[in-house]
N, C-alpha and C positions, 0 to 999 in steps of 0.2 A: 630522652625526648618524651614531650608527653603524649596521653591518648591522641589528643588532636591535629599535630604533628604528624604521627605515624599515618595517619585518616589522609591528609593532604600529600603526604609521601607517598603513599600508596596511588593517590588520584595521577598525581606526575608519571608514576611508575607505567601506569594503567595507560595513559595516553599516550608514552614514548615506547609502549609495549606493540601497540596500535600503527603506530608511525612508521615500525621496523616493519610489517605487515603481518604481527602474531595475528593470527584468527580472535576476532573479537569475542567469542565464546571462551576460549583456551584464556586468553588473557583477564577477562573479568575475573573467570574461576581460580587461576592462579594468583591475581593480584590480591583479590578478597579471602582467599583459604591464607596465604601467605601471613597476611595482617592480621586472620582472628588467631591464627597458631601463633605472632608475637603479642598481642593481648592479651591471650584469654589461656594460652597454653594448648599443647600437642591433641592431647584429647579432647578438651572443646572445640577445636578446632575441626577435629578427624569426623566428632559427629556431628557439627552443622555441615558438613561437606556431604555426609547421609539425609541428616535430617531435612534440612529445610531448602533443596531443590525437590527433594519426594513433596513437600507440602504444596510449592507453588504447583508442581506438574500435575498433581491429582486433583487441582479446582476440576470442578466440572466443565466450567466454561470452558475453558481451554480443548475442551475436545473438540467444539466447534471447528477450531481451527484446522486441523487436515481433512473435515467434512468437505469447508466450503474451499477448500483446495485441489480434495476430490473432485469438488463442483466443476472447478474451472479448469483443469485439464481433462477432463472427460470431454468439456465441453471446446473446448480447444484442438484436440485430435481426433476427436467426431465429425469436425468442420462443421459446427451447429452454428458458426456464425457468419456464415457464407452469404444466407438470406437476407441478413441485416444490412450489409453489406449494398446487395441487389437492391434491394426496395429502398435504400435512401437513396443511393445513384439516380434510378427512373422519377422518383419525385422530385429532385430537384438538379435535374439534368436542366434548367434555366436560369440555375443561380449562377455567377460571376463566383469561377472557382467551383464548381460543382461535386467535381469528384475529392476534391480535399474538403468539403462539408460533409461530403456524403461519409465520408472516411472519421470523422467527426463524429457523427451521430451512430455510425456503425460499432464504432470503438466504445460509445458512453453506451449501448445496449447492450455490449457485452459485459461492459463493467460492473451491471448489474446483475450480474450472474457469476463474475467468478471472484473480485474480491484484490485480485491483485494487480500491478500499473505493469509487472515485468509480462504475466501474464497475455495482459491487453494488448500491449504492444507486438509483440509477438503473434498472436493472432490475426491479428490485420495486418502485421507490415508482409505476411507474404502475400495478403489479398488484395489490399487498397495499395500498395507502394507498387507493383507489377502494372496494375490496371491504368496507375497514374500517370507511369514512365511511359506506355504505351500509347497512351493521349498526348504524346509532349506535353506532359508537365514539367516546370524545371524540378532534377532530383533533389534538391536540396527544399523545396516545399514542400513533396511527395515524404522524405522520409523525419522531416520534422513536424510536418502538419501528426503524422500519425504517431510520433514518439511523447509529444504535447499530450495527446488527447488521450494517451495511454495513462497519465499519471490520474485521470478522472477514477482510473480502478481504485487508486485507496481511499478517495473521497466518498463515492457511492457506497451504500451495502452490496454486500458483505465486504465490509472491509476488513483485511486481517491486520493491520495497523491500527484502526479502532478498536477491536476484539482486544489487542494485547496491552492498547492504553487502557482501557475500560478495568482489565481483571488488574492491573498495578494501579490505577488512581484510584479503582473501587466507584467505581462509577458507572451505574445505568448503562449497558452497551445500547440497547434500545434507542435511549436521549442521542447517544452519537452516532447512531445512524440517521436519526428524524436530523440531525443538524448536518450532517455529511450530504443529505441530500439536497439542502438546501444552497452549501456552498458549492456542492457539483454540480448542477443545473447554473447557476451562475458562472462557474469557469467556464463550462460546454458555451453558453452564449458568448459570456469572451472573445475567447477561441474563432466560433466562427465570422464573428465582427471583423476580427485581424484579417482573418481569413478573406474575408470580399473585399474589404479595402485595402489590401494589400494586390491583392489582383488588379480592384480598380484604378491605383495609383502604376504599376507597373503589369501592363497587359501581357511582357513575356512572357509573365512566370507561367500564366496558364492560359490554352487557349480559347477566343471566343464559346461560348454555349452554342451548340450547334443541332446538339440531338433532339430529333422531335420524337416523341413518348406517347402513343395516343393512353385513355385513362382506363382502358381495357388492361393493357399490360399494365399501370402501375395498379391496380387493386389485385393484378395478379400475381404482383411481387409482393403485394403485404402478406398473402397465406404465407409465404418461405419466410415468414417470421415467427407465425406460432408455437416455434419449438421453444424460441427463448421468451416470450407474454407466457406462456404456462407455465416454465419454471417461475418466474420472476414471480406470478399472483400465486405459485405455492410457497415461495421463501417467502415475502412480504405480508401475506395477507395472515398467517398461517402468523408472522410471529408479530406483526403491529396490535392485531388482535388478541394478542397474548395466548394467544390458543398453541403455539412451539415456543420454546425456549431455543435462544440462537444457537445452540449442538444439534436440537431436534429439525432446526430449519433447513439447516446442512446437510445435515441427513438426509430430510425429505427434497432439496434439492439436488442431492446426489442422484437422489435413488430416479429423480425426475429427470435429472440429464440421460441416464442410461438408457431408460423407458425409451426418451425420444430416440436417441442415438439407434437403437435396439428397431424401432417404427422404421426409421428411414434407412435404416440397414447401411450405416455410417461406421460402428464401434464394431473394430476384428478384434480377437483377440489379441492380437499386437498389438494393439491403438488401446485397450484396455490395459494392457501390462503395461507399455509404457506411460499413460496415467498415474497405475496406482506407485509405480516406481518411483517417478518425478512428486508427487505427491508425500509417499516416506522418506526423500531425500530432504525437500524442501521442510517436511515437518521437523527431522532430526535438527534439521541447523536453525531452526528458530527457539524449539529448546532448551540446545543445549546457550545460546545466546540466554534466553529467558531464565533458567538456571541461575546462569553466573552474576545474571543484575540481580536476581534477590539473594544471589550471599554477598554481591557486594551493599544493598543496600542494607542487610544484616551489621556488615562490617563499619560500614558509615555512623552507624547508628548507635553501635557501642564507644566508637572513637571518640566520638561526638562533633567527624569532619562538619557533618552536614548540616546540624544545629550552627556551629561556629559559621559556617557561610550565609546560611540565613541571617543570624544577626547581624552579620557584618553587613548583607547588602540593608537591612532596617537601619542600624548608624549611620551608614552609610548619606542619608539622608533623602536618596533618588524618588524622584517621583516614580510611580506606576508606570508613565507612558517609556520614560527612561531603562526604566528594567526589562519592560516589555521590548523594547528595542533591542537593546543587548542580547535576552534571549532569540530574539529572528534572525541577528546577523551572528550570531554561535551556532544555530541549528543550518543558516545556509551556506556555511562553510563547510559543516559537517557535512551535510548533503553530499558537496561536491567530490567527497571522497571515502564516506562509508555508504552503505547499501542503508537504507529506510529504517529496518526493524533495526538494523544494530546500532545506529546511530541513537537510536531512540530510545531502546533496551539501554545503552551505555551511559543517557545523559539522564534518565528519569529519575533516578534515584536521587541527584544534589538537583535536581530544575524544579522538581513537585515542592518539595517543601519552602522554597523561596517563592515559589509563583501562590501558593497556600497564604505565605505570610502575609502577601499583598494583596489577599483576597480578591483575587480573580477565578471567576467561573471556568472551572474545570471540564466542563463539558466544553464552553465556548473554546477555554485555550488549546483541549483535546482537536478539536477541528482545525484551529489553526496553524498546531505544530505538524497533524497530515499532513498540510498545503505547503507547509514550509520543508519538510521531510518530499514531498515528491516534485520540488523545484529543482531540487538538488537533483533528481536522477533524470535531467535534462541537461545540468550544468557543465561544462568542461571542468577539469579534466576527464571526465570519467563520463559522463553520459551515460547512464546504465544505458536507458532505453532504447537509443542509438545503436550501442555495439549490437543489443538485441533485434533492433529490425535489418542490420545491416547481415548479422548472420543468419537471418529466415530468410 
């Protein structure tokens, strides 16, 4: 068989590896170690299995990543997002659908603060899904209004889905935060468009506006926001301004979540511990995922799988818009059945250099494989988001 052969054997191998339900971390690493030890031989093989996950793991940036995850579980069993919560209900206790906009807006304020859609969800589905049920809203609005609006986490900053496109395509994380924000401010209005005319078309689902709010109480529900406006203008301002690097922002938004947590006498020491626990869990298995796609993209590259699928899809003759379609409907099946980052982590390696060859902006495409990556964790079979509001 030749080099390139072995390259596509191994891709089969790697996906029917996946399919069984090996751990997509386990299986990169195994399917990529396997390949360069029939390439390259036992011992080159033995030290890129050393070498070069030590390279990827000690970028710097990548430290970013259990920062701004610190961020968001501190800020999650602190209850720092309880206020956001209150103050969009009282203001727009007259919209058609209220508490599922409010739930909307509540969930895009947090997302700017912790970075992840499982996160997000999670956080407000014990707060906005309880409040909604108890309103008569129907439950099937109540716990998808807020599993939807959960997925805004990877789109907004901090995203850790942008963070880890950014350090593999080598690309400005910065550019894909200014562009995350612009397509997340577009979903969030989405969102609550469906939101009222879906109400207005079927008045079951939610009932009439009823609550009158005089404007004393709502300016006094905006102070129970300031915990999460002062993180946010110190991770943003601190890193648009170039004055943090996105590790140092994380950081300084860590250290800001605790402070507040700490003021309002929210963060016990259990609520600490189990942060930073969930925090090294969550970093372990990104990874060890991360890891395994740069030996597999090691292995690709010596094969020479990946080159050979680029030129095939350029013969191939397809337009851009054709290619670009095929990669949406590959990433939204994936969706439906791996988690975000491993899906992502698993396809970047042969998707970068074909979407390169066809010269499309990499910043732009990094935005919209997010969007397409957290469509998926709404989609059946699996619904990440779902399982996770239904178990808060």
């Amino acid at each position: 068989m030749s080099d390139v052969q072995i390259g596509l054997c191994g891709l089969v191998v790697l996906f029917v590896s996946i399919a069984l339900r090996i751990p997509v971390g386990l299986a990169l690493i195994g399917v990529s170690f396997g390949g360069l030890w029939y390439l390259m031989g036992w011992g080159i093989a033995w030290g890129s299995l050393g070498l070069i996950p030590y390279q990827f793991s000690a970028n710097w940036v990548l430290s970013s990543v259990p920062m701004f995850l610190l961020l968001g579980y501190i800020c999650y069993h602190a209850q720092l997002t309880q206020g956001l919560f209150r103050a969009s209900r009282l203001w727009l206790s007259r919209v058609p659908g209220g508490l599922a906009v409010a739930s909307i807006f509540g969930t895009t304020g947090f997302a700017a603060v912790c970075g992840s859609s499982v996160a997000c969800s999670a956080a407000m589905g014990r707060i906005a899904v309880p409040e909604m049920i108890k309103h008569r809203y129907n439950p099937g609005l109540a716990t998808s209004t807020v599993a939807i609006a959960g997925t805004v986490g990877a789109l907004l900053p901090p995203s850790i889905i942008m963070i880890l496109y950014g350090i593999i395509a080598q690309e400005p994380i910065t550019k894909l935060f200014l562009g995350g924000i612009a397509a997340g401010l577009l979903t969030v209005l989405g969102y609550i468009i469906v939101v009222i005319v879906r109400v207005k078309l079927n008045p079951e689902l939610a009932p009439p506006p009823k609550e009158s709010v005089s404007m004393q109480e709502r300016f006094k529900a905006l102070w129970e926001v300031w915990p999460v406006v002062m993180i946010m203008f110190g991770i943003f301002g601190g890193l648009f301004s170039g004055l943090f690097t996105p590790t140092e922002a994380g950081a300084v938004g860590a250290f800001l979540a605790c402070v507040v947590a700490l003021c309002k006498r929210t963060l016990t020491w259990d609520r600490l511990r189990s942060a930073v626990l969930e925090t090294l869990l969550t970093t372990g298995t990104i990874l060890i995922i991360a890891m395994g796609a740069s030996l597999l993209t090691r292995f690709l590259s010596l094969s020479g799988a990946g080159d050979y699928l680029s030129s095939m899809v350029i013969e191939a003759g397809a337009s851009t818009f054709i290619i670009l379609l095929i990669i949406v409907l590959i990433y939204l099946l994936l969706g439906m059945f791996l988690e975000p980052i491993g899906a992502m982590l698993l396809t970047l390696p042969i998707v970068l250099p074909i979407v390169d060859s066809v010269e499309l902006n990499l910043i732009w495409f990094g935005v919209v494989l997010t969007k397409l990556l957290e469509i998926g964790m709404v989609t059946p079979p699996i619904g990440m988001n779902i399982f996770v509001i239904l178990d808060s």
